[in-house]
C-alpha positions in Angstrom: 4.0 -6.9 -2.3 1.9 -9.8 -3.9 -1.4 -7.6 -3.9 -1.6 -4.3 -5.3 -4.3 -1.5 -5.5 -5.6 1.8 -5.5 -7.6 4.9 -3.9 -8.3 9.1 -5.0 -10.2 12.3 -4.5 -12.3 14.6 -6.6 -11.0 17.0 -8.6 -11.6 19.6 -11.3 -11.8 19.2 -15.0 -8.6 21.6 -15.2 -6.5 19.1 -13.0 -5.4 17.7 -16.5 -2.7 20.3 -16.4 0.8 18.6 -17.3 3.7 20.3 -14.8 6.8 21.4 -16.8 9.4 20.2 -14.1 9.6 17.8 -11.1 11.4 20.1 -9.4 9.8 22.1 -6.5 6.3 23.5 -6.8 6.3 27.4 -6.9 4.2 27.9 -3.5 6.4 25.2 -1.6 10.3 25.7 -0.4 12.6 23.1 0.5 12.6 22.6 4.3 9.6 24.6 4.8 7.7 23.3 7.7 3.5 22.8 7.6 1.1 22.3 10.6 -2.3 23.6 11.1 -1.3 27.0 11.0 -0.2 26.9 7.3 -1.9 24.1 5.8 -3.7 26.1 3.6 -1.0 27.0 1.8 -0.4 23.5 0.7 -4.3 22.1 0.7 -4.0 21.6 -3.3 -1.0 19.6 -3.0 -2.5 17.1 -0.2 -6.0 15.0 -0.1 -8.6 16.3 2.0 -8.0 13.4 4.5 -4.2 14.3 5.1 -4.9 18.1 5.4 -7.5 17.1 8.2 -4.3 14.8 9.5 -2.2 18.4 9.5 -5.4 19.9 11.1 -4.6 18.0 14.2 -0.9 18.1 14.6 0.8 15.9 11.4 3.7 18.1 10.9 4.6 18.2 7.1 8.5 19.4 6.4 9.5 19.5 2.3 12.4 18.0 0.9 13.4 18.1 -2.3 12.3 15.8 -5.2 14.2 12.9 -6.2 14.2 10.4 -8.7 13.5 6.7 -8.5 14.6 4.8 -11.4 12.4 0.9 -11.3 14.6 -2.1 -11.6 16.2 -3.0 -14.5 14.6 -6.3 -14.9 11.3 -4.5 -14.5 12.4 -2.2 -17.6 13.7 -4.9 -19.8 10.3 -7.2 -19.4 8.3 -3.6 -19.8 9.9 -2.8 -23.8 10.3 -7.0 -24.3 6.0 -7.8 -23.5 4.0 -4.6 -23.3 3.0 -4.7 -26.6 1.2 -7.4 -26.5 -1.1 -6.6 -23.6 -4.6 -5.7 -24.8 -7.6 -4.8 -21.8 -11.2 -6.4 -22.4 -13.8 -3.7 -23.3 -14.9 -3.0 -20.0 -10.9 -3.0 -19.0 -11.8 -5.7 -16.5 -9.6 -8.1 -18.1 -6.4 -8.0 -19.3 -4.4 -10.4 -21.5 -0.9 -11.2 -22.6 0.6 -10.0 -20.0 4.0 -11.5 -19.3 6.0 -9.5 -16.7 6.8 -5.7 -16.2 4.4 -2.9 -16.9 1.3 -3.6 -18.9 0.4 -0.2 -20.3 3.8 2.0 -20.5 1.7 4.7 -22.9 -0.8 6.4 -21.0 -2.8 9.1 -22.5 -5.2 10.9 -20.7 -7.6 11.2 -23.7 -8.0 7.4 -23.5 -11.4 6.5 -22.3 -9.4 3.2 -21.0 -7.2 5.0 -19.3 -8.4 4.8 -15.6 -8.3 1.2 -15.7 -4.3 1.1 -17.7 -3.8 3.0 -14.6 -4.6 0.6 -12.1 -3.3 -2.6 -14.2 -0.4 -0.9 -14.0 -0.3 0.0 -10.2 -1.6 -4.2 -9.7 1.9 -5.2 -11.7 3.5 -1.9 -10.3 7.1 -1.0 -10.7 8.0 -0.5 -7.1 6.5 -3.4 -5.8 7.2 -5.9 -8.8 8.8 -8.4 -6.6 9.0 -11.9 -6.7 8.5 -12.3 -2.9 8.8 -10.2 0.2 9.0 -11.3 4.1 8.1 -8.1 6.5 9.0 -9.7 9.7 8.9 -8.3 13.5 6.4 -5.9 13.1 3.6 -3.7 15.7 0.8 -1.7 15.6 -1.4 0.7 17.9 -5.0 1.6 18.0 -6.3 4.3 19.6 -8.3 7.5 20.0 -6.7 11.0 18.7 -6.5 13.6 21.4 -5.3 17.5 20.5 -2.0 19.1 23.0 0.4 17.4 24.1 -1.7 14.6 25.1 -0.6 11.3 23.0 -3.0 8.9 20.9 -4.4 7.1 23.6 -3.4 3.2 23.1 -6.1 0.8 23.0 -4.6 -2.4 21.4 -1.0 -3.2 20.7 -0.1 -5.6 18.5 3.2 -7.2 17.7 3.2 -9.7 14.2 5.6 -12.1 13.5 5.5 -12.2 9.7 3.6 -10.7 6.5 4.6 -12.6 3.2 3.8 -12.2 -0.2 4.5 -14.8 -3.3 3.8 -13.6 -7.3 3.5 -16.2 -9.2 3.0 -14.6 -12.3 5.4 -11.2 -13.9 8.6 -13.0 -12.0 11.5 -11.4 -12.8 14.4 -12.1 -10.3 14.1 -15.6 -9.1 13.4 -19.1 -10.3 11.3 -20.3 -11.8 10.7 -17.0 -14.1 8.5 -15.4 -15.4 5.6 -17.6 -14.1 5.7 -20.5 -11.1 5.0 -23.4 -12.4 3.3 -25.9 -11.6 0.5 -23.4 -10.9 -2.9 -26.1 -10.1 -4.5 -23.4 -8.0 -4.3 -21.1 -11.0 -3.2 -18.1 -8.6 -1.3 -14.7 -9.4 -0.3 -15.0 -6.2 -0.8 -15.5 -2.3 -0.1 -13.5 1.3 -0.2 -14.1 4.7 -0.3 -12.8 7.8 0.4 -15.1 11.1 1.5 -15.4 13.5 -0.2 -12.5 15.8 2.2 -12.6 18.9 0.3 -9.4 20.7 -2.1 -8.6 22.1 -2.2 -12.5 24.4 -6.1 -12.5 23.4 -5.2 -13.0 19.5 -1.9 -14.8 20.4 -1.7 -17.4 17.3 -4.5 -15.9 14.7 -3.5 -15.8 11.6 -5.1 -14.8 8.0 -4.1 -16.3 4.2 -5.2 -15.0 1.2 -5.0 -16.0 -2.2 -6.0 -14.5 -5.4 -6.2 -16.2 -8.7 -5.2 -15.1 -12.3 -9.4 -15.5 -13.0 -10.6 -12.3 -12.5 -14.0 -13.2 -11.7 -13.4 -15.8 -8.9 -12.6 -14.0 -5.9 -10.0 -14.3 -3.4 -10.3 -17.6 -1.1 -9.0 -15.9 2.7 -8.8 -17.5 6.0 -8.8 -16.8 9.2 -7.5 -18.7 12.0 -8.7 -18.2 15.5 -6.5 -20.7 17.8 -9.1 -20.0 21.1 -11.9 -21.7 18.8 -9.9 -24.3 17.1 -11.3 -23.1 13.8 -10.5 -21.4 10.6 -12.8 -19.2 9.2 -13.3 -18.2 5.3 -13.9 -14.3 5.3 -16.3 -13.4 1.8 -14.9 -10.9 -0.1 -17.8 -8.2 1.1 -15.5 -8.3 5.2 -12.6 -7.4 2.9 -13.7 -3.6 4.2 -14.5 -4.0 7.4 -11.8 -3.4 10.0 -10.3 -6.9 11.6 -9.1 -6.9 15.4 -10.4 -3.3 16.6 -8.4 -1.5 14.0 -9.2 1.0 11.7 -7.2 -0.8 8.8 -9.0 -3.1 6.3 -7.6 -5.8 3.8 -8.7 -4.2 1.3 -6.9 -0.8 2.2 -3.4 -2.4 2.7 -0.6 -0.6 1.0 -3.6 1.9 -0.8 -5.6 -0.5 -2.2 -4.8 -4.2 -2.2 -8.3 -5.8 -4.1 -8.4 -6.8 -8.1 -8.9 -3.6 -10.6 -12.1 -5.6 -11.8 -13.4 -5.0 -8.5 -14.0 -1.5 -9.2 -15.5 0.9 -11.6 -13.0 3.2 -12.0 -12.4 6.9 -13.0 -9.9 9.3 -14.2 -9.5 12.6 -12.3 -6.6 14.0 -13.9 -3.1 14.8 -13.1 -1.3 16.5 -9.8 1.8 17.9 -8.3 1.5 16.6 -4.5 3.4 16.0 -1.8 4.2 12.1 -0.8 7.2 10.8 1.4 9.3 9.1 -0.9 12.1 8.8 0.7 11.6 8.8 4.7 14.8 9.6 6.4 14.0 7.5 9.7 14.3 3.9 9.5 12.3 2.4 12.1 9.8 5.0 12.1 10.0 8.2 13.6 6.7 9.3 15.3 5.6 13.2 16.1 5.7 14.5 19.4 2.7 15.3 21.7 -1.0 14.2 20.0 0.0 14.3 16.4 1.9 11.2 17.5 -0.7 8.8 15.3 1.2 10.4 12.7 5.1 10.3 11.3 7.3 12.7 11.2 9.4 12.7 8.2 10.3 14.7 4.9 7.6 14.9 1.8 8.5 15.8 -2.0 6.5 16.8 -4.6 5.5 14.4 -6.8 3.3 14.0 -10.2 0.5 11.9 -9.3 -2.6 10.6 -10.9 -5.7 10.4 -9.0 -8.5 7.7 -9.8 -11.3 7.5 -8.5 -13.0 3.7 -7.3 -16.1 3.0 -7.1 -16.9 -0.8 -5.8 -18.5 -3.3 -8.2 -19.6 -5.5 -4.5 -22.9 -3.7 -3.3 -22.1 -5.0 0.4 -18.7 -3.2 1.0 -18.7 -0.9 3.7 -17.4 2.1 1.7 -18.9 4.1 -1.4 -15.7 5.4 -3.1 -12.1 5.2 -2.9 -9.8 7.9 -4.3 -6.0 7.1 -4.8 -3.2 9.2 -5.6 -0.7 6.7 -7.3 2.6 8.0 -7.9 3.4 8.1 -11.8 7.3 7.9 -11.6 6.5 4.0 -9.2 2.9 3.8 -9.7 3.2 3.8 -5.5 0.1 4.9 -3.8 1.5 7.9 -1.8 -2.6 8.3 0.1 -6.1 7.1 0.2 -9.0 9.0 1.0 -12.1 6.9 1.5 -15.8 7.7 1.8 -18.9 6.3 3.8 -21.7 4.7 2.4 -23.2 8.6 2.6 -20.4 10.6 0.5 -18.6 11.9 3.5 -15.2 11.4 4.2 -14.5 9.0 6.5 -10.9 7.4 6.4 -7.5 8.1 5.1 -4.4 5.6 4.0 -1.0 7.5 4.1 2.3 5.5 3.5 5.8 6.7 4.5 8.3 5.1 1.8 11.8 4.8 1.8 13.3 3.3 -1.8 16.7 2.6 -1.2 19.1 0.1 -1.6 19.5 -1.3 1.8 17.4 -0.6 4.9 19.8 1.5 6.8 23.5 1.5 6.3 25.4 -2.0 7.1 22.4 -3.7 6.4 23.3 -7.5 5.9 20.9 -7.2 2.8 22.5 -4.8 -0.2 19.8 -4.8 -3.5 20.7 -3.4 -7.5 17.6 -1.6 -7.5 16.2 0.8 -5.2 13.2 -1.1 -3.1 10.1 0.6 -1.7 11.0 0.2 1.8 8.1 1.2 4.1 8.9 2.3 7.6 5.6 3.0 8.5 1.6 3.4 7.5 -1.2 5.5 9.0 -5.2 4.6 8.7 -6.9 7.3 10.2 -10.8 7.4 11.2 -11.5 10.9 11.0 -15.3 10.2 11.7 -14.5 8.6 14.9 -10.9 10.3 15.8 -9.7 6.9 15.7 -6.2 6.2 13.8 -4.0 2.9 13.6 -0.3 3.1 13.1 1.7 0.6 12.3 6.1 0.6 12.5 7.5 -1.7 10.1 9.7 -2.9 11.5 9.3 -2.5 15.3 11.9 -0.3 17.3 12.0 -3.2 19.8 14.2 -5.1 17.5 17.3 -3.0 17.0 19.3 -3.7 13.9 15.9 -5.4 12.3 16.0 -4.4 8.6 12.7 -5.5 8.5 11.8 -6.0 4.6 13.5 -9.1 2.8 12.4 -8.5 -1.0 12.9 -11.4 -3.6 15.0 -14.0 -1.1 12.5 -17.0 -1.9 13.5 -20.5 0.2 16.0 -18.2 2.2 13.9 -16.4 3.9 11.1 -19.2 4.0 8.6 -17.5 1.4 8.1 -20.8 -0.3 4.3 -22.1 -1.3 4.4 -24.4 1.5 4.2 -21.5 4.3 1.1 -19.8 2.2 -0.9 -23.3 3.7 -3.8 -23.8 6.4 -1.9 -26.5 7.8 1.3 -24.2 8.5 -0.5 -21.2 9.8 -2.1 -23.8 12.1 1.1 -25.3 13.4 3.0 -21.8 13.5 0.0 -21.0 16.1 1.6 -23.4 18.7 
């Protein structure tokens, strides 16, 4: 996607310890099944906000690890430009980069290394792409209950399209590697519009974009059809939830803000369990209450967990801790903490890399792409979760995800406007 970030929880000093094999941790068995019974077992190998998810019905069934290689492109640019790429002394800025991964070398002894990291997860791997269209899309809000008694709906939504376009690191379509012209001076814009559900927020839309200037913040918009007006959010509402839900922009796919938006820390290394590889495509959601949650199989992973702590004194949270992925630089989950310490909300995302979306797919890629069937933002504070299916199960045969299709599938800088959100309002 075009924005990238990051999230993670607290651990000890001795979490630096390297694991000698991906395969299977020694307290874990493939196709061992985890609920609140057992989660114990597995609490060092989860954050603290998914193990309260398991508390209350998330079941948690382990699979066996698998490898994702990045795209070749992605590789090539990685060996051809990364040695040029030096960080500011702070590590809020970073220059020469070209395409692929800034900082290949990462040594935890590196008092830069937290902030490699997240340049690294900004220009990740597994989302290095050019464009992507996520159309056909629907989420639902609602309270957490415990039996059999399902997450009580409170708003539906349905979404017509969320599109991202990099213009900088551009590796598989032209122009490459930058989009030129570029008189905005962005590294690239999103959008989000039309809402088509619920019929109050029929038409609102939101764009966003970000510039290559680390110290001018994003310019986002928000359209609200019933007023006639567009609205310029500051970058403080960034964390506050938009339309009832418990999501905010900044928390999209982990983290989606700038890593010079945060101080950020090293915690160390883990083996964890992350879905990788979701089996269901759509989504498949638990039974009974722990339906807020998806029911699908996790791996082991090696992880590193960073700590964020936000540089803007107005935004609604005190910390972030990721757990990014180190084979994809993929945030797996995202605890986040209130403006008091306490843990208040958790991201979770349920990837699929693969080639095509489902077998006899109309769309067949050369790399494996981080197809996400779903994502879960719970409130554990308030009992609250938003879930989101991507795509919906009301559109049969929907692959969903269109990666690096440019003018085909309409991801062109003339869609990333205030005058075509407006019109595609109508």
């Amino acid at each position: 996607m075009t924005f990238r970030g990051s999230l993670r929880f607290a651990l000890a000093a001795a979490g630096l310890s390297l694991f000698a094999s991906p395969a299977l941790a020694l307290n874990v068995q493939a196709g061992q099944k985890f609920d609140a019974a057992n989660v114990a077992q597995i609490a060092d190998m989860i954050s603290p906000g998914v193990k309260w998810c398991v508390e209350h019905g998330m079941p948690i069934t382990v699979g066996e690890y698998k490898k994702i290689e990045l795209p070749r492109a992605y590789k090539e640019a990685t060996e051809k430009y990364s040695g040029q790429v030096k960080l500011s002394a702070d590590g809020r800025i970073m220059t020469g980069f070209v395409a692929g991964q800034p900082f290949p070398k990462i040594d935890p002894a590196d008092p830069q290394v937290a902030n490699k990291i997240m340049w690294n997860f900004d220009r990740r791997g597994s989302a290095a792409n050019d464009d992507v269209d996520l159309r056909n899309f629907d989420a639902d809000t609602g309270t957490i209950y415990t039996g059999d008694k399902e997450m009580g709906v409170e708003r539906h939504f349905l979404l017509d399209h969320l599109r991202g376009l990099n213009y900088d690191g551009r590796l598989f379509v032209d122009p490459k590697p930058k989009f030129e012209p570029n008189t905005e001076a962005v590294q690239g814009k999103a959008g989000l519009y039309p809402i088509l559900e619920p019929f109050d927020l029929k038409g609102v839309g939101t764009l966003s974009y970000r510039y290559l200037d680390v110290e001018k913040q994003d310019d986002t918009w928000l359209y609200l059809p019933t007023l006639r007006r567009v609205r310029r959010l500051s970058s403080a509402q960034r964390s506050d939830a938009l339309f009832g839900q418990d999501a905010d922009v900044d928390s999209y796919y982990g983290y989606a803000g700038s890593p010079a938006w945060f101080d950020w820390k090293f915690l160390g290394e883990r083996e964890m369990l992350g879905v990788m590889h979701a089996q269901n495509f759509p989504v498949k959601w638990a039974a009974g209450s722990a339906n807020f949650a998806f029911d699908d199989v996790w791996e082991p992973r090696k992880v590193y967990v960073i700590e964020g702590t936000p540089r803007l004194a107005q935004y609604a949270y005190s910390k972030r801790v990721i757990f990014i992925d180190k084979e994809t630089y993929a945030v797996i989950y995202s605890d986040i903490y209130d403006r008091a310490g306490n843990l208040w909300k958790v991201w979770i995302d349920d990837f699929s890399f693969r080639k095509q979306a489902f077998p006899g797919a109309s769309t067949t890629y050369e790399d494996e792409m981080p197809f996400l069937p779903a994502i879960v933002m719970v409130d554990m504070q308030l009992v609250h979760a938003t879930k989101a299916s991507l795509p919906s199960p009301r559109f049969p045969g929907e692959q969903g995800w269109y990666f690096n299709q440019g003018a085909k599938s309409g991801t062109t800088p003339e869609w990333f406007t205030v005058a075509a959100m407006i019109a595609a309002s109508h």
